[in-house]
C-alpha positions in Angstrom: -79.8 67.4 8.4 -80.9 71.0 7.7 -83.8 70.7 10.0 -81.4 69.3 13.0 -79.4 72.5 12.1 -82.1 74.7 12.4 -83.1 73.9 15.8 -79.8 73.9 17.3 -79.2 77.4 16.3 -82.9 78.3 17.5 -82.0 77.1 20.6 -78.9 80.1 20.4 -80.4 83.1 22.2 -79.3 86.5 21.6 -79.9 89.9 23.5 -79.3 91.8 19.9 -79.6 91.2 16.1 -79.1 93.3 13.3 -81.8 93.4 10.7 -83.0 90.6 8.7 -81.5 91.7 5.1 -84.6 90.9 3.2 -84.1 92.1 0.1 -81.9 95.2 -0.7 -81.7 96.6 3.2 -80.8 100.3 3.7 -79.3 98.8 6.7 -76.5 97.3 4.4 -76.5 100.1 1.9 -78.8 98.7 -0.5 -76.1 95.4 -0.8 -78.1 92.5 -1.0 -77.6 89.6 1.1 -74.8 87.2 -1.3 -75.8 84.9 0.1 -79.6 84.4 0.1 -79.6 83.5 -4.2 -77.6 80.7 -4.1 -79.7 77.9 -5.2 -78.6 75.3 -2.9 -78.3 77.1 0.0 -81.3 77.5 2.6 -81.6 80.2 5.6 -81.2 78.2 9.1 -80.8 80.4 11.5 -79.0 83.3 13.1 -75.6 83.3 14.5 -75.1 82.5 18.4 -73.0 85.3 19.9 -71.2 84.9 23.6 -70.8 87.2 27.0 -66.9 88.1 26.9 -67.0 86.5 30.6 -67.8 83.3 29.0 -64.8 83.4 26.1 -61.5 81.3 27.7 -59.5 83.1 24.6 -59.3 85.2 21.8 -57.4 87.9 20.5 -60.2 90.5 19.4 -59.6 93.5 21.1 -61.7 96.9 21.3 -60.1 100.3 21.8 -60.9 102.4 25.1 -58.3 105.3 24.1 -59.1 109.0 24.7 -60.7 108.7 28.0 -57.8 110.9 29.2 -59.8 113.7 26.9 -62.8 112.4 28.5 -64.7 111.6 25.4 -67.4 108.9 26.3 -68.6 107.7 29.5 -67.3 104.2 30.0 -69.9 102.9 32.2 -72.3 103.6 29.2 -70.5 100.8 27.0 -70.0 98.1 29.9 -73.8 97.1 29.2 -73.0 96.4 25.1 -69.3 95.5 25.7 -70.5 92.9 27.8 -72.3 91.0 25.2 -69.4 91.5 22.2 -67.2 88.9 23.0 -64.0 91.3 23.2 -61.1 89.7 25.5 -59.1 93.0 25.5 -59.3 96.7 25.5 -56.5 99.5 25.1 -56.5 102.3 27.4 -54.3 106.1 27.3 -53.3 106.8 31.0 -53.5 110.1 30.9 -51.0 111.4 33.2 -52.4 115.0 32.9 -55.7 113.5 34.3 -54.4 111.9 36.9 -51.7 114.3 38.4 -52.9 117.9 38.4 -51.2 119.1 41.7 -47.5 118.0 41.5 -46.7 114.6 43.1 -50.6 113.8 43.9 -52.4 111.0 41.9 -55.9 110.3 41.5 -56.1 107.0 39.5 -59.8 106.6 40.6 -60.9 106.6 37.0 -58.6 104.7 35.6 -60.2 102.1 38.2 -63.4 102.6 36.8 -62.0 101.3 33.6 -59.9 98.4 34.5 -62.5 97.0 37.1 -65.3 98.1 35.1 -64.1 95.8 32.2 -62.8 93.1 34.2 -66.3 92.6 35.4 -67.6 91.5 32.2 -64.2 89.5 31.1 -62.6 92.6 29.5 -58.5 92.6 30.4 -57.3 96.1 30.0 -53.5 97.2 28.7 -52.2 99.9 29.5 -50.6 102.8 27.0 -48.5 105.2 28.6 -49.0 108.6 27.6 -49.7 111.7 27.2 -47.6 115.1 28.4 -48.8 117.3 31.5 -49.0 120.8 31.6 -47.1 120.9 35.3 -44.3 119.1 33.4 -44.1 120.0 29.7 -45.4 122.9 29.5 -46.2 124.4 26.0 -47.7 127.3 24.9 -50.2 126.2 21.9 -51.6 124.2 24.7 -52.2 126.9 27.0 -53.6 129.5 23.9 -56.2 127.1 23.1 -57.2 126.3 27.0 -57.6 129.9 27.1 -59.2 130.6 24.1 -61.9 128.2 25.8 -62.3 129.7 28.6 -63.2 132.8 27.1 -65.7 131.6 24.6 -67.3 128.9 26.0 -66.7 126.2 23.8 -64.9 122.8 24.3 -61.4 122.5 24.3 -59.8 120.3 21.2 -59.5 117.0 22.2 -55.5 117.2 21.7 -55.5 120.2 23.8 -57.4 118.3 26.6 -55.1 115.7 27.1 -51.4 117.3 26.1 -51.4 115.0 23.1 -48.0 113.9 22.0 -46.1 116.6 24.5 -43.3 114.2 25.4 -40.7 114.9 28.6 -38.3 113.4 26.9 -37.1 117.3 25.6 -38.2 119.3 28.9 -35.1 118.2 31.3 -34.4 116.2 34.1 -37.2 117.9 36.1 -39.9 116.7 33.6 -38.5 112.8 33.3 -37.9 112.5 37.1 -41.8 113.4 37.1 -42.5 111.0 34.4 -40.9 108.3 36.5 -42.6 109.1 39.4 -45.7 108.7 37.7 -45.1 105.6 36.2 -43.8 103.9 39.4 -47.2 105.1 41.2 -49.3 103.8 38.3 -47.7 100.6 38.3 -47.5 100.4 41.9 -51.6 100.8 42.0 -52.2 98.4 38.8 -49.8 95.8 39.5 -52.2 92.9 40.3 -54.8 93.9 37.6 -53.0 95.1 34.2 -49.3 93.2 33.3 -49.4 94.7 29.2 -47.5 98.3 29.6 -47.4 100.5 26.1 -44.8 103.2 26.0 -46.1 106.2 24.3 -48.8 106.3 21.5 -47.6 106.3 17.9 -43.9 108.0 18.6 -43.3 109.0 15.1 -46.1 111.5 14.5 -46.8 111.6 18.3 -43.2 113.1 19.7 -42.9 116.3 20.3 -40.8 119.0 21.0 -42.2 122.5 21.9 -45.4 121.1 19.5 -42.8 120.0 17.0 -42.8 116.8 15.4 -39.2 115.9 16.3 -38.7 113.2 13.2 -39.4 116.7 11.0 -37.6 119.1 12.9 -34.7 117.0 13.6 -34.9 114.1 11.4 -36.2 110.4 11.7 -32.5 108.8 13.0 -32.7 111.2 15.7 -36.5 110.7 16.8 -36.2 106.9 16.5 -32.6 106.7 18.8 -34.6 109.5 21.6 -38.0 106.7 21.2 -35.7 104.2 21.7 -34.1 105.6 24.7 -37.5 106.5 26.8 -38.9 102.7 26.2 -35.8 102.1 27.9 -36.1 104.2 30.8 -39.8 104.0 30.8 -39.7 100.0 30.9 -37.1 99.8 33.5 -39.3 101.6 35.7 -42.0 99.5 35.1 -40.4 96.4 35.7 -38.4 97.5 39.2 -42.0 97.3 40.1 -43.6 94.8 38.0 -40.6 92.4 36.9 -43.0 90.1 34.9 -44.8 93.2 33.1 -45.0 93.0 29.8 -43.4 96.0 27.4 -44.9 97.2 24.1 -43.8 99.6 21.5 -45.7 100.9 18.7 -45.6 102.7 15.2 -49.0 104.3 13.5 -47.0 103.5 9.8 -45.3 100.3 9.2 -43.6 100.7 5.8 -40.9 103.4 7.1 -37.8 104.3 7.7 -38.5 104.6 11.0 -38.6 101.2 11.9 -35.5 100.1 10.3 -33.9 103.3 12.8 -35.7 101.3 15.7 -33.7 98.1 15.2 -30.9 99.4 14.5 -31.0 101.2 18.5 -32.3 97.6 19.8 -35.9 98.2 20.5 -36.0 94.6 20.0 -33.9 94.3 23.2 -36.3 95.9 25.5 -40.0 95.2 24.2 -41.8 91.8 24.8 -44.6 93.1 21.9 -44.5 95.2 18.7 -47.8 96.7 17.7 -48.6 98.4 14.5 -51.5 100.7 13.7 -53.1 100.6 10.5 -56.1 102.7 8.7 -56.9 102.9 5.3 -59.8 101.9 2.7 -57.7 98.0 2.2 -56.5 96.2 5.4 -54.9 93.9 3.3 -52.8 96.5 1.7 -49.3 94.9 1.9 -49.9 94.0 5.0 -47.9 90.2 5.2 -45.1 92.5 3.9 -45.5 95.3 6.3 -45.3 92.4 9.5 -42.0 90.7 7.6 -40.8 94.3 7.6 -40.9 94.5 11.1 -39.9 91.6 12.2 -37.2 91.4 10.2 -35.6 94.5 11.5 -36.6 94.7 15.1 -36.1 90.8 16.1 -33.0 89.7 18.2 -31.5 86.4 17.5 -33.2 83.8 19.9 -35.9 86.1 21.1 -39.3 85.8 19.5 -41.2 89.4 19.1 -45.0 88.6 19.9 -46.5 91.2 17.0 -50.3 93.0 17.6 -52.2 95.3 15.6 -53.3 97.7 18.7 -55.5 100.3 17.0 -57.2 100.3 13.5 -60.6 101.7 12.6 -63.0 103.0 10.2 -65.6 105.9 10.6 -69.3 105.4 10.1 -69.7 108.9 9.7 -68.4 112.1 8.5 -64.9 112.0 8.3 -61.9 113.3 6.6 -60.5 110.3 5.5 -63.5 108.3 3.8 -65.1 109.6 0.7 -68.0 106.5 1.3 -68.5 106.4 5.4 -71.3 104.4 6.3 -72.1 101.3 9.0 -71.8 99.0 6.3 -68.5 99.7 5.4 -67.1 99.7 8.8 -68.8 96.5 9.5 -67.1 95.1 6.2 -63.6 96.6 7.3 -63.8 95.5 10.9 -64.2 92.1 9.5 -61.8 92.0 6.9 -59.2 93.6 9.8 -59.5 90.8 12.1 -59.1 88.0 9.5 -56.8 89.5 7.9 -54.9 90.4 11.1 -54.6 86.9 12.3 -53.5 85.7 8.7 -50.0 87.4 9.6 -49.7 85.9 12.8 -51.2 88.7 15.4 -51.4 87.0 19.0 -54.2 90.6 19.1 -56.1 92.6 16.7 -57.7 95.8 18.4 -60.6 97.8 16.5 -60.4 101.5 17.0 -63.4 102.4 19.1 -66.1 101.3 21.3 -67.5 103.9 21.2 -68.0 107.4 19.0 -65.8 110.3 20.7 -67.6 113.2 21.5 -66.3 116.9 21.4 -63.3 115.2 19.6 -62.4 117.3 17.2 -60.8 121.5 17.1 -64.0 122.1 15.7 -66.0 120.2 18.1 -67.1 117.6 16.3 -67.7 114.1 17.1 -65.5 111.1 15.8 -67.7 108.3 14.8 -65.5 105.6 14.9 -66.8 103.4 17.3 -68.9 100.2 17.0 -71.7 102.2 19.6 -73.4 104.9 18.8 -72.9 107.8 21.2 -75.3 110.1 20.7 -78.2 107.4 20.0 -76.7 104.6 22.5 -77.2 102.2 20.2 -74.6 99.2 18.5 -73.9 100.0 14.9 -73.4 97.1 12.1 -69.9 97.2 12.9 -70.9 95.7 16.6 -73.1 92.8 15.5 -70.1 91.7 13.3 -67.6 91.7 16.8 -70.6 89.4 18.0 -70.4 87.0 15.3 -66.0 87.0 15.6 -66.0 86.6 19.4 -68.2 83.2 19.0 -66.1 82.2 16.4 -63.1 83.4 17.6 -63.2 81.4 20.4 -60.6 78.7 20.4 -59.9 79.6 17.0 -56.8 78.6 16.1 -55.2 79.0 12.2 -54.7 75.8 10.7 -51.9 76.0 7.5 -51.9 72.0 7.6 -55.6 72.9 5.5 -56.1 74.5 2.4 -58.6 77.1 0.6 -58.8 78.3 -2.7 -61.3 80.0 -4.7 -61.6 79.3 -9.0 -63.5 81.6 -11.5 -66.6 79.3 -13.4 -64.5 80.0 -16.2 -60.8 79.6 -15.3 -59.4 79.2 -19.0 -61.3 81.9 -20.2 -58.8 84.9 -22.0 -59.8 88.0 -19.7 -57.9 89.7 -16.5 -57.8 87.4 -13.4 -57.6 90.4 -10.7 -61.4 90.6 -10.4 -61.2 86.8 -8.8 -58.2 87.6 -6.8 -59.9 86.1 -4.0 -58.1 86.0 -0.1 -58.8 82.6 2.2 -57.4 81.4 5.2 -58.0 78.1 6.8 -58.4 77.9 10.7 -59.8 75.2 12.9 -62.5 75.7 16.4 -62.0 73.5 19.0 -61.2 70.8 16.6 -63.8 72.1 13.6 -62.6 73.6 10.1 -63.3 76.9 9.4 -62.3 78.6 6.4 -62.5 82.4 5.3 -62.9 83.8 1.5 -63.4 87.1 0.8 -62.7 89.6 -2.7 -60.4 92.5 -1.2 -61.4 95.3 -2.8 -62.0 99.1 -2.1 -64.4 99.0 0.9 -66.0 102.2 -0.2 -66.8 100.4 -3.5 -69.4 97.7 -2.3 -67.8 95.7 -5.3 -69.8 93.2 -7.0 -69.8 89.9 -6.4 -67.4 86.9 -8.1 -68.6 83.9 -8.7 -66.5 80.5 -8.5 -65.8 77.4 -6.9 -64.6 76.6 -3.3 -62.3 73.9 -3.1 -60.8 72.9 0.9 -58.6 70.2 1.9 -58.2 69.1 5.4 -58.2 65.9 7.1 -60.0 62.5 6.6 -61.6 63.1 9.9 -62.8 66.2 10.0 -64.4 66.5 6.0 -67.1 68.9 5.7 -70.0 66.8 5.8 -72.8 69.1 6.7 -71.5 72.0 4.8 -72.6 76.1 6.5 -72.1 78.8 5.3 -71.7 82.0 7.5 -72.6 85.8 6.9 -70.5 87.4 10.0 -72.4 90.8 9.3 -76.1 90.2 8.7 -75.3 87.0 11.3 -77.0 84.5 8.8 -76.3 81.2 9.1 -77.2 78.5 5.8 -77.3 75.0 5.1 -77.3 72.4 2.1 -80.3 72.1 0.7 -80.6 68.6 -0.1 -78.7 67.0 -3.3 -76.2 70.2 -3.4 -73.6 70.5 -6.0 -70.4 69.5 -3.3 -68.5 66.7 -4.7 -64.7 65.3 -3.5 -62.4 65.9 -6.4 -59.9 63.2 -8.4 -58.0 65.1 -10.9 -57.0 68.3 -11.7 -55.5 70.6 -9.4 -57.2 70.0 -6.4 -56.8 66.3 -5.7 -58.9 64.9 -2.7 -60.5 68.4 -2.0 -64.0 69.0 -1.8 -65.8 71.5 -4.3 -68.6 74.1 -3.2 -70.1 76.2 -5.6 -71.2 77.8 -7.4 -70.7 80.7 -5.5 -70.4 84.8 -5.4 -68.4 86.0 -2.9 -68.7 89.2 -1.5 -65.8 92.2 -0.5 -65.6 90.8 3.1 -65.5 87.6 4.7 -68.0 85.3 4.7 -67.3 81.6 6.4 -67.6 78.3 5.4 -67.5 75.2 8.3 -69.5 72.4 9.2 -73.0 72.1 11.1 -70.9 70.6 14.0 -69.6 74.0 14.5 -72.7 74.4 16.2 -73.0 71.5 18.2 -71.0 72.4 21.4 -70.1 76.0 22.2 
């Protein structure tokens, strides 16, 4: 049986692999693979990967924002995007890129995006935003153009684009403008983008004058004027594009804020709610944070669709991370996307393709994309989008299953936090796949738990040619002959099977059957 799995996944080829963690690989920060010392498991091959072209569905996502700062080239990605197995990518509009003499529009690279990506099966959606200087004019803005000017040096990435400059709060002037703009855009996208985002994170991202209008004037008020230019915004959108879908979006979930949004009626106006999310834990009260906003933003008999749109982790310097390194995003983007379509997301967007250049005041790069800029090369974090986007296609979760995950020594008087283990049972194209992973600090590279697996699903499908799945290092292992499985007949897990022992690691790893393997 292992040899049979073997060739089929040698018959799997792929344009790029990560390194072969032999050992402790610098690669994977020392970690070694927690997978290669189990005793009855045996190395058979690497994981296949698919072109996005050739993916019917999925909901991973990749972020494209900042192009209206122009930070990356995007032709330079299409080559590695290509091969990821993304369905979707977010775009900023940039309205101060594309209308620099009053009532003129150049949407030309904006086309470059959206036809760019559809090419190799990317759909692009659309977030409308930022400010213009022709229309919302601000002085900060203009000081720190200037200041560039005179010495040379890049202008700040927020500077570039008139980040968060709303024109909501400079008259009617500014908002007849706005419209304008909106109605063109839609006008020239209609046939090609049908997802429209109003504005990008409102409540730190509204401003007044370079205010932050939910401090200066408090958060009732910014939520009721949010509220209010979704409205407007949206109406224009559809008088073009009556089918177009409308988003809002919130970079915190656990906030006052959103409780001020239902009580105005967002719910009323947007087809899709997305939520941003960064941190060290993407688990971190996150079923609670979704129940939060569903619970105050749906309307009776109207079912909000809810995405994550933009969550990421640097690889490099950066302000938030004490412990930045490939490895770690690799394990967060991983641990995003499952844990993302635990709660229900219909999309779950990783924030970036690719590192921003110039990004920040002090011209520094942001290295929060799964490429490498500077080297043009794909980071960890990229090889583990390659391993979701096969499996993500035609994944579906499956609740009617079950996972769970026991300490060797369950009766044993000591804390049960450090086996606190998360699972979540889905099914491909008819297969059962199941997800385990210890959700720790990311930073921490925590050890690993040993246990047992037990899963339950249905007579049919039993896991008969147990895998096991390393989504980062792409491994793939099989059942060494007379492995410790058995199907259980007492205790708590009646009629499951058992797999173990077993140390799991602080990001997903997958377990499934060798028939995963046996279509596409």
């Amino acid at each position: 049986m292992l040899d049979e799995l073997k060739k089929r996944l040698s018959e799997f080829q792929s344009a790029f692999l990560p390194p072969v963690s032999e050992g402790e690989c610098a690669e994977y920060d020392f970690n070694p693979d927690p997978l290669a010392s189990v005793p009855f498991l045996e190395f058979a091959g690497r994981m296949p990967h698919k072109k996005s072209a050739d993916i019917s569905g999925s909901p991973l996502g990749i972020g494209f924002e900042t192009l209206d700062r122009r930070t990356f080239e995007p032709s330079k990605t299409f080559p590695w995007l290509a091969e990821s197995g993304v369905k979707h990518a977010r775009c900023q509009t940039g309205w101060m890129r594309c209308e620099t003499v009053p009532g003129q529009f150049d949407f030309g690279w904006l086309d470059e995006v959206v036809d760019g990506l559809a090419s190799i099966g990317i759909r692009t959606w659309f977030s409308l935003s930022y400010g213009n200087p022709l229309y919302t004019p601000n002085r900060e803005y203009a000081v720190a153009w200037e200041e560039a000017r005179k010495t040379g040096k890049t202008v700040p990435g927020w500077a570039r684009g008139y980040v968060a400059e709303t024109p909501f709060y400079h008259g009617e002037e500014s908002m007849t403008a706005w419209r304008r703009y909106v109605a063109a855009l839609t006008t020239h996208f209609g046939g090609r983008v049908s997802e429209w985002e109003v504005w990008n994170e409102p409540e730190a991202f509204w401003l007044r004058n370079n205010r932050n209008v939910a401090v200066t004037e408090g958060i009732p008020k910014a939520a009721r004027d949010y509220v209010e230019f979704v409205r407007d915004t949206a109406s224009v959108v559809r008088s073009v594009l009556p089918d177009a879908r409308i988003i809002a979006d919130v970079a915190q979930t656990g906030t006052t804020y959103i409780r001020e949004l239902g009580k105005n009626r967002l719910g009323e106006v947007i087809d899709v709610f997305s939520y941003h999310f960064y941190g060290n834990n993407p688990e971190d009260f996150l079923p609670e944070r979704v129940a939060h906003i569903r619970a105050n933003l749906e309307i009776p008999g109207k079912k909000l669709e809810v995405w994550e749109g933009e969550s990421g982790r640097a690889s490099g310097k950066s302000a938030l991370f004490a412990m930045p390194s490939e490895y770690n995003q690799a394990k967060y983007l991983v641990r995003r996307h499952v844990s993302d379509i635990a709660c229900g997301c219909s999309l779950t967007s990783f924030f970036t393709a690719t590192d921003l250049l110039c990004y920040y005041p002090d011209g520094g790069d942001s290295h929060y994309g799964i490429i490498h800029a500077r080297e043009n090369r794909p980071k960890l974090a990229y090889f583990a989008m390659q391993s979701l986007g096969w499996l993500f296609d035609g994944l579906e979760t499956a609740p009617e299953y079950f996972c769970a995950f026991t300490p060797l020594r369950k009766q044993q008087f000591c804390s049960v936090l450090p086996f606190s283990v998360k699972t979540l049972s889905l099914r491909r194209k008819g297969i059962p796949v199941f997800a385990l992973w210890l959700p720790e600090n990311v930073e921490i590279s925590a050890q690993t738990v040993p246990g047992m697996i037990q899963v339950v699903t249905e007579d049919a499908p039993l896991l008969r040619e147990p895998i096991f799945i390393d989504p980062i290092r792409r491994n793939v292992y099989g059942f060494r002959d007379g492995n410790p499985r058995r199907n259980m007949n007492f205790g708590s897990f009646i009629g499951a099977q058992e797999f173990g022992p077993i140390s799991l690691p602080d990001y997903p790893v997958f377990i499934s059957d060798a028939s995963l393997f046996s279509g596409n």
